[in-house]
N, C-alpha and C positions, 0 to 999 in steps of 0.2 A: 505404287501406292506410297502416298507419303508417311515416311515414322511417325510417330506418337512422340511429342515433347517429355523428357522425364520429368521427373519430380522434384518441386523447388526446395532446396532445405533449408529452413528456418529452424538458425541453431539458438536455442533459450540459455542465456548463460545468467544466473544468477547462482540464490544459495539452496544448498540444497532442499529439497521436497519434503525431506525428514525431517529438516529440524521445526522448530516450536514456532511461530511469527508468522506476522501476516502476506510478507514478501513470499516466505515459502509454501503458504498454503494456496496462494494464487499461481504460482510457479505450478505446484502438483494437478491442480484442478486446470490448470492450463496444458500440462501433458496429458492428462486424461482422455481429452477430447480431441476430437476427430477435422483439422482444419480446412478438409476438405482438397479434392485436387485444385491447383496442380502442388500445393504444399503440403509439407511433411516435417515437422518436429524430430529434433536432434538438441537432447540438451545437454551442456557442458556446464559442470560445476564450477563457480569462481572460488572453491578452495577457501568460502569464507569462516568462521569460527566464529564460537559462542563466546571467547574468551575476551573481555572489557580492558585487561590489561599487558596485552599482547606486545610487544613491543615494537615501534614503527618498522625497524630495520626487515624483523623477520615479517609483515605484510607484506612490504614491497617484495624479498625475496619469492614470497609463495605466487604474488600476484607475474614474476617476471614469465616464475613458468606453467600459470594460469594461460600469458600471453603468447609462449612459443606453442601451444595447443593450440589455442585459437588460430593461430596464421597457419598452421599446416590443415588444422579446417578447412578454411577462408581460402589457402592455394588450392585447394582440390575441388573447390565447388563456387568458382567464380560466375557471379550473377546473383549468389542465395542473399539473403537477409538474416542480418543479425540482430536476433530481438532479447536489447541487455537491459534488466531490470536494474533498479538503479536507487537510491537513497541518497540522503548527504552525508555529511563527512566525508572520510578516508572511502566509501563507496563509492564517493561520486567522480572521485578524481579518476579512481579506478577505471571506473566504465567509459570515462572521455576517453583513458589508453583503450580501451575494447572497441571502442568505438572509430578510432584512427584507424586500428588493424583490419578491420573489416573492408572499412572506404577505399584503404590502400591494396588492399588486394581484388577491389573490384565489385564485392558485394555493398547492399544497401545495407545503414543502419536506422536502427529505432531506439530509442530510449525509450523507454516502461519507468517513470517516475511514481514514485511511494514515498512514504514518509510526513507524518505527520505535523514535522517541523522542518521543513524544507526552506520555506519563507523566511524563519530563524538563519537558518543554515546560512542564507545568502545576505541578510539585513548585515550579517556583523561580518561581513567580508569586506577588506579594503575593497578601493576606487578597481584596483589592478583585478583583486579577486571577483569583484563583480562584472566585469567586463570578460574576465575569464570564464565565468558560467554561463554569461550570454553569449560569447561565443561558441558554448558549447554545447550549448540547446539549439544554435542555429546551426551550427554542423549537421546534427541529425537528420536524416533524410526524414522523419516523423520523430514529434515528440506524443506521446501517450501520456495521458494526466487521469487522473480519477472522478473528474467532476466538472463545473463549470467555475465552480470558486477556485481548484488551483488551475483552471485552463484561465483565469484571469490573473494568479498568483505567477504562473511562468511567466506569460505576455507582458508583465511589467517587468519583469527581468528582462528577457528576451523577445521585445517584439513582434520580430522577423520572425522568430519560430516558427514552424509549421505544425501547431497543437491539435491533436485528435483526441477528445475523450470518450475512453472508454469504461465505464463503470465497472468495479469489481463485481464479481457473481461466487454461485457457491450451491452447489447440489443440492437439490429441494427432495427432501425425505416423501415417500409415500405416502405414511400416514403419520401423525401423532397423538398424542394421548388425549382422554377428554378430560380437561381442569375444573371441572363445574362441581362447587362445593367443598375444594380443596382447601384448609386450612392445616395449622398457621398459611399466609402469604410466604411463599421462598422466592428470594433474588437472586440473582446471581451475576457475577460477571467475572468474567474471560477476560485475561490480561497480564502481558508481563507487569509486575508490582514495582514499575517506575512511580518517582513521583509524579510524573508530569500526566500522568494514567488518571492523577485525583484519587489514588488508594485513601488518604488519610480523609482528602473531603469525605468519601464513601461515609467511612469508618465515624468518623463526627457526626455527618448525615445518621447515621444507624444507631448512637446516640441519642439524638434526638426524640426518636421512634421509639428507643428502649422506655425513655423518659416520662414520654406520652401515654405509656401503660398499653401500646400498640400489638400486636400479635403477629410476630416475622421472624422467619427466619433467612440469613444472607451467606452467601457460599462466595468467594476469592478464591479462583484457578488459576494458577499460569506459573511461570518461571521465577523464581524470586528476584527482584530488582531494585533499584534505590533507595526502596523504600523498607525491604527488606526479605529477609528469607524467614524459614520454617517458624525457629528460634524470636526472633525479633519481631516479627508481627504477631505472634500471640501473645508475647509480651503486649505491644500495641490494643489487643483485643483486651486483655486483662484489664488493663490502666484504664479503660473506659469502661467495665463492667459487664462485658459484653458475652463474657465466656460461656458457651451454650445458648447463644443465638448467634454468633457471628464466626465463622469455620474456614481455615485456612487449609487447602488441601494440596496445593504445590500445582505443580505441573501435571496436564492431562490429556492423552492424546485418543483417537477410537473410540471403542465402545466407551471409556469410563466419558470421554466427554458428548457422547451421546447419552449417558444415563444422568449428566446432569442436566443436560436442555431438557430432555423429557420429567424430568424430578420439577423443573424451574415452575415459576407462574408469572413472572416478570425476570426483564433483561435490565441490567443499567449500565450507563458509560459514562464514567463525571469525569472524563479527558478533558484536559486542559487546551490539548491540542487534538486534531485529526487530521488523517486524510481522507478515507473510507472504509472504516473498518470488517475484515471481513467478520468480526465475532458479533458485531451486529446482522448482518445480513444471515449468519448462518440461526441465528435467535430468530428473525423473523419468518426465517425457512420455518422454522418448528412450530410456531402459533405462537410466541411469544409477546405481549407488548413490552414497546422500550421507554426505557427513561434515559435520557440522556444531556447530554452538553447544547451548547446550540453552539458548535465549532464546528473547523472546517467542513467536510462535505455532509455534516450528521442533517442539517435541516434541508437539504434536498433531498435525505431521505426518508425523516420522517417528517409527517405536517401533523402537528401538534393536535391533540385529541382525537383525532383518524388513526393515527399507528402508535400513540402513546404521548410522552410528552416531554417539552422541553425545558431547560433552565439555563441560567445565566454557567458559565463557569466558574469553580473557584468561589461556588455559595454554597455550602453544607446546609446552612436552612431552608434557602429554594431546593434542594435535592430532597432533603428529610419532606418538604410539604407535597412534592411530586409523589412519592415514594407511600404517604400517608393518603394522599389519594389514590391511588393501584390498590390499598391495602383495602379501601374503606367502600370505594365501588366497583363493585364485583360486573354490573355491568358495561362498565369503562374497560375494565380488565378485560374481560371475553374478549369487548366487540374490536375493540382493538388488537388484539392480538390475532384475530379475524383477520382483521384487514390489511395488517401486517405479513400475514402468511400468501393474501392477496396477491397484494405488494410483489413480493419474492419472486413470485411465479410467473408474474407477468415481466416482469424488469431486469431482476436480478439469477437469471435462471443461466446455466450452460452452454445451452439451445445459441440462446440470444451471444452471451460472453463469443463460442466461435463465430457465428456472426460476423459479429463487432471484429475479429479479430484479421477475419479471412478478407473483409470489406479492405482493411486497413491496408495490409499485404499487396492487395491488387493496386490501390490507389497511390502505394508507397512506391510499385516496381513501375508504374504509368507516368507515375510525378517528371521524369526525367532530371529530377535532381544534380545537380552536375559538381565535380569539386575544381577548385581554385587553388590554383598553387602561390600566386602571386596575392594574398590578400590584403587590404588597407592596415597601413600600421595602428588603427582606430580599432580592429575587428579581431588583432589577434596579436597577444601579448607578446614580449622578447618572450627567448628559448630559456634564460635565465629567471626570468619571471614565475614561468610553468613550473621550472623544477623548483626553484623558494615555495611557491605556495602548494603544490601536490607532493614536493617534499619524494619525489621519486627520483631513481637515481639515474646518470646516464646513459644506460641501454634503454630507459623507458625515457627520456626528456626529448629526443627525436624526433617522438608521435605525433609533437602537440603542435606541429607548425604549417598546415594546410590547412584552407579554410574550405567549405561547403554551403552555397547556397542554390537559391530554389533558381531554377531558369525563368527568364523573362515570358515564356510563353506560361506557364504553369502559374509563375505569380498573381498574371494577370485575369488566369481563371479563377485564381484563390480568394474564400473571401478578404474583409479589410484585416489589415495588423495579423497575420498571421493564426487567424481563429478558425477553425475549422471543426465541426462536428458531425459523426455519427449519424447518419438521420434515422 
């Protein structure tokens, strides 16, 4: 009687589960669930931190031995798959070393791309640095994007990639509350208090409203950030007259930020930038409609007057007239938040996210992917190059000098440029 194949391990190495942000909330709900045999979840912490002014030196040292974990992983389970959630900056460089170590011991890799300014991240990279990221999206045995707008946003970077999108998801609550006849109108949103978040558009947006002789009230959750902490944005709330309609309550994680989705009657995102938010997706869990940007992936998720509605970026008066329309028809408000919670259930569920995930998995270890040691001086920068620009020291500058591409057999079943999706 033939054995039984054991089980594959797909080790997740990002930031932790715990802390506060969207990488981590998908990292948790992505341990949660169950990927099905023959794979099995193992996740390693990349050691990363909340701290903005860390200094480069101490990174690299945490990241070195972030990386002697990883390969004594990667030597004991040759064949698994390494699925590294990824960002730009100092992450990205990161996860190309996570991503060598894997390849070189045998296992497949994946990049899980996030980041809402990625596109940014790569525009202002020299000739060198940008030829360094698209080598390093082509390395990946699969690249994982969030949408169709950055599986276009990679593919210009890196052609050759081999992009699979898979949309974020996010636990759809059993029940929620009934909102009918709920006054004042309450907002809310979810967000570290970066600028690039649109906090201050909001806050001018809400202005406007106060102005108008409007009836709202607006709730700001999340971590304090650019734009400011505890201190400093009530100040902000002050200076616009707002104190006692517009509430800054820090950071919230469980039940309190369960009690504010269910408190809520509208969601808003005035981001500047996106990729896929999960505090939208988890708003539309709850019956919420949204107001939001029309950036990055937000308008493939919501379609304007069916799940709520959209604005320009970076216009506080198109947000305030948004915002005075939710207030003003109640049954705009409902039916969309209806259809929003639709939405959720059908697309953005669990169910589907493993799935997406397992589908991925099989099609990543099938690919035959192959790696190259000898690659075109066009495809892969000097060793000097790597460490200038990743700024990492030489026990890590080593990693960066093998290439990986798709085999000719695989290629040629692949669609055109490197696109590939989900079905």
């Amino acid at each position: 009687m033939m054995a039984q194949p054991g089980p594959i391990p797909v080790f997740v190495t990002g930031p932790s589960p715990m802390l506060t942000g969207g990488i981590s909330s998908v990292i948790a709900d992505q341990l949660s669930i169950d990927p099905g045999p023959p794979f099995q979840f193992e996740f390693i912490e990349n050691t990363s931190t909340t701290a903005t002014d860390e200094p480069m030196a101490r990174r690299i040292a945490r990241h070195v031995r972030h990386l002697r974990s990883l390969r004594r992983h990667f030597r004991l389970a040759r064949g698994a798959i390494a699925h590294v959630h990824t960002c730009s900056g100092f992450s990205f460089w990161r996860s190309c070393a996570d991503v060598v170590a894997a390849q070189r011991a045998g296992c497949r890799a994946i990049l899980h791309v996030h980041g809402a300014r990625f596109d940014q991240f790569h525009d202002a990279r020299s000739g060198t640095g940008k030829r360094l990221i698209a080598h390093a999206l082509r390395r990946a045995d699969a690249v994982i994007v969030l949408s169709e707008y950055w599986q276009r946003q990679i593919c210009r970077m890196s052609p050759r990639s081999r992009t699979v999108v898979i949309e974020n998801a996010v636990p759809i609550p059993d029940g929620i509350p009934d909102r009918q006849g709920r006054l004042p109108v309450r907002f809310l949103m979810l967000a570290r208090m970066d600028a690039w978040k649109g906090v201050d558009d909001l806050l001018e947006a809400a202005a406007h409203l106060s102005a108008s002789g409007r009836r709202f009230l607006l709730t700001l959750a999340g971590p304090p950030g650019s734009t400011g902490d505890a201190d400093t944005l009530s100040a902000r709330i002050a200076d616009r007259d707002l104190t006692g309609v517009v509430q800054y309550v820090g950071e919230v994680r469980g039940d309190a930020k369960r009690a504010l989705l269910e408190d809520a009657d509208v969601y808003v995102q005035p981001s500047r930038h996106e990729g896929m938010p999960i505090s939208v997706l988890e708003a539309m869990s709850w019956g919420l409609p949204i107001v939001a940007t029309r950036v990055g992936a937000l308008p493939e998720v919501i379609t304007a007057g069916e799940h709520g509605l959209l604005v320009p970026p970076a216009a506080p008066a198109d947000l305030a007239a948004a915002m005075s329309q939710m207030i003003d028809d109640a049954a705009l408000r409902h039916g969309a938040g209806a259809a929003a919670r639709v939405l959720a259930r059908s697309r953005f569920s669990l169910t589907r996210f493993a799935e997406d995930l397992r589908r991925c998995y099989r099609d990543t270890l099938a690919a035959g992917v192959a790696s190259d040691v000898g690659a075109d001086h066009d495809q892969v920068a000097t060793r000097t190059q790597w460490r200038a620009l990743t700024q990492l020291p030489p026990a890590l500058e080593s990693v960066g000098n093998r290439s990986t591409r798709v085999s000719p057999k695989s290629r040629e079943a692949a669609p055109p440029e490197g696109l590939a999706r989900i079905p």
